[in-house]
C-alpha positions as CSV (number, residue, x, y, z in Angstrom):
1,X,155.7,153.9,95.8
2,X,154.1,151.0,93.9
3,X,154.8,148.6,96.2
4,X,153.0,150.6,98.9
5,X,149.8,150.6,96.5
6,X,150.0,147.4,95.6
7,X,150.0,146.4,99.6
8,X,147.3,149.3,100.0
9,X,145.5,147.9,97.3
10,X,145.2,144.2,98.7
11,X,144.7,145.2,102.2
12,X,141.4,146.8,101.0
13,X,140.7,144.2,98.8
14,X,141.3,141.3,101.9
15,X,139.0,143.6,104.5
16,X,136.6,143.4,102.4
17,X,136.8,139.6,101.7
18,X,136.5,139.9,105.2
19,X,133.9,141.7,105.5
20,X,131.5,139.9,103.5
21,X,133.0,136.5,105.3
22,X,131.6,138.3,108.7
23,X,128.2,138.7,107.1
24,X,127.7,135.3,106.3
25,X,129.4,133.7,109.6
26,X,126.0,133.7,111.1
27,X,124.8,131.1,108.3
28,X,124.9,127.3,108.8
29,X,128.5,126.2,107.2
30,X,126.5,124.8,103.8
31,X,124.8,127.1,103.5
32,X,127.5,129.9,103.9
33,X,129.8,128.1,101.4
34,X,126.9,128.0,98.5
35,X,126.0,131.5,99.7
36,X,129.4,133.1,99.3
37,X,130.5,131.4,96.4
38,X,127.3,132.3,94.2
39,X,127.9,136.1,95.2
40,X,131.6,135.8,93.7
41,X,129.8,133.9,90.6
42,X,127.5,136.8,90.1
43,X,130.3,139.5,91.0
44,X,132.7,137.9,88.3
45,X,130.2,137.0,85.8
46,X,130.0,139.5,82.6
47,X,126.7,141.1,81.7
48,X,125.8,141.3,78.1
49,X,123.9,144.6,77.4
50,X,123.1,146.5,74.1
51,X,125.4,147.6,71.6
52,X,125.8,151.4,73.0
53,X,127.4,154.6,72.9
54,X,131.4,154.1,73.2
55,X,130.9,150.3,71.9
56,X,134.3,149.3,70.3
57,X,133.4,146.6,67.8
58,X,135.2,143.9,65.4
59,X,134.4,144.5,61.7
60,X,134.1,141.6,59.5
61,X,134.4,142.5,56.2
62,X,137.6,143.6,53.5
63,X,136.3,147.2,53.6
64,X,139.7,148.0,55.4
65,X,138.8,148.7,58.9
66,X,139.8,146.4,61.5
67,X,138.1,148.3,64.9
68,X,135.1,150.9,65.1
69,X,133.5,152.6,67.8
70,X,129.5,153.3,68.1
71,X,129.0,156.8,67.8
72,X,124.8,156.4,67.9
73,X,122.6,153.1,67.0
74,X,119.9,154.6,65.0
75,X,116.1,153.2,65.9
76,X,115.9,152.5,69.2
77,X,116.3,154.2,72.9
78,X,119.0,151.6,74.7
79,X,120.9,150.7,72.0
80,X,121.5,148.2,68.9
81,X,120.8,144.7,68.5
82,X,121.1,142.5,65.9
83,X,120.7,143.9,62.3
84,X,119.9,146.9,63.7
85,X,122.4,150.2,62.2
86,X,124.7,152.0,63.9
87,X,126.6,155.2,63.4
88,X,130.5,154.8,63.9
89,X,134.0,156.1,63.8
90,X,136.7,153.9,62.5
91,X,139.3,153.2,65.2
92,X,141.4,151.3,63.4
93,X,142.2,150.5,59.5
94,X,144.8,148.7,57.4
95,X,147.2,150.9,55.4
96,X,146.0,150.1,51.7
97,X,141.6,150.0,52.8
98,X,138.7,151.4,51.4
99,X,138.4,152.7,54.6
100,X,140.8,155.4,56.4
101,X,141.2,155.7,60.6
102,X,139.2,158.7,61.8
103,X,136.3,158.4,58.9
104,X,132.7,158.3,60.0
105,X,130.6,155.4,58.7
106,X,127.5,153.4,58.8
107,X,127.3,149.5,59.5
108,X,124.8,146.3,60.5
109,X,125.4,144.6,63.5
110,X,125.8,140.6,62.7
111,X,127.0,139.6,65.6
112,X,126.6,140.5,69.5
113,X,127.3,139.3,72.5
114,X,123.5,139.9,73.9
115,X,121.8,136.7,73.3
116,X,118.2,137.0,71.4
117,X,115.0,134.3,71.2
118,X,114.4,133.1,68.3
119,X,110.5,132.3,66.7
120,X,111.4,128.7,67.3
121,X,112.2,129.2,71.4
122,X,115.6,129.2,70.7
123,X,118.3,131.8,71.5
124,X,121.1,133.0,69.5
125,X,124.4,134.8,71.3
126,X,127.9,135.3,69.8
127,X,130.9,135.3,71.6
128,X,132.0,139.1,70.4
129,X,130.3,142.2,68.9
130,X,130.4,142.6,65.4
131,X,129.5,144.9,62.2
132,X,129.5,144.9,58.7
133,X,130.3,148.7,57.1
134,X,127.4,149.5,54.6
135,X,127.1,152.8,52.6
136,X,124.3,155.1,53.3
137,X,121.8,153.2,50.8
138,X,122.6,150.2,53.0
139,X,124.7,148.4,50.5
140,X,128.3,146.5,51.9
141,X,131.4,148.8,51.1
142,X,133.3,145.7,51.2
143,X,133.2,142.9,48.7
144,X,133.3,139.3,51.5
145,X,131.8,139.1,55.4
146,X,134.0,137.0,57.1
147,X,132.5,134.6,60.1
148,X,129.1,133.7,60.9
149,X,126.2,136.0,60.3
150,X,122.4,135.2,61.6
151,X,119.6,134.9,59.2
152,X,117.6,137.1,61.5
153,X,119.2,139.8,58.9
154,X,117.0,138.8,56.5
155,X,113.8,140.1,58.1
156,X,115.7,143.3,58.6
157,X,116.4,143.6,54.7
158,X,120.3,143.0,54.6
159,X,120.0,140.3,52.1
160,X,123.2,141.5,50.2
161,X,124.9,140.7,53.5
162,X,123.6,137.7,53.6
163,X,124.6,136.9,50.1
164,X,128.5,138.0,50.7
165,X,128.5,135.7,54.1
166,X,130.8,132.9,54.4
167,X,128.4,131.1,57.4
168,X,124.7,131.9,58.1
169,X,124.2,130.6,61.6
């Protein structure tokens, strides 16, 4: 059974290949070769969005969650950026935490994957998503943010995060 899938599976997969092959037969060879392989690039490559609905993100502090999941990013339409706060369920904790699988909390986004300009023309991306857990005044549950964390926060008001950061990138 799965070895009939599997075959299933790559004959689809190969008359495709072939398919797009045949569309770009009629093209000089160059110019099929750069055409082809820049469709695979842009078929492969990731695309950063917004921190969403049904996120899963790595927390960064000792509150005693390791994972979370966006439930709603508060102020804004498409979803959270950077310092922005989001609404989330705990996914998973350590045994001994602060913080227990299954409770609903608040955090700051410190890191994401989207990249953002900067005043200066610069941009600033990280290579995951991540959040610190605050309290509904907007004060850190835990007592150390691990990693580095973007000054951008400061603008925001999250200087106590700031403050607690090992790095600010």
């Amino acid at each position: 059974m799965a070895a009939s899938l599997a075959s299933r599976c790559s004959r689809v997969g190969r008359s495709l290949m072939d398919g797009l092959r045949n569309n770009f037969s009629n093209l000089p060879s160059t110019s099929r070769e750069t055409t082809f392989g820049s469709f695979l690039y842009q078929v492969s490559k990731q695309q950063r969005t917004f921190i969403q609905m049904r996120t899963v993100l790595k927390v960064v502090d000792n509150s005693g969650a390791k994972k979370v999941m966006c439930i709603q990013a508060l102020k804004g339409k498409k979803g959270a950026r950077l310092g922005d706060t989001i609404i989330a369920s705990v996914k998973e904790a350590m045994p001994n935490g602060k913080v227990k699988k299954g409770k609903v909390v608040y955090g700051v986004v410190v890191r994401a994957a989207m990249q953002r300009g900067r005043c200066d023309g610069s941009e600033v991306k990280f290579d995951d998503n991540a959040v610190v857990l605050v309290d509904k005044q907007g004060q850190p549950i835990g007592t150390r943010v691990f990693g580095p964390v973007p000054h951008e926060l400061r603008q925001k008001k999250h200087v106590k995060i700031l403050t607690l950061a090992e790095h600010i990138a």
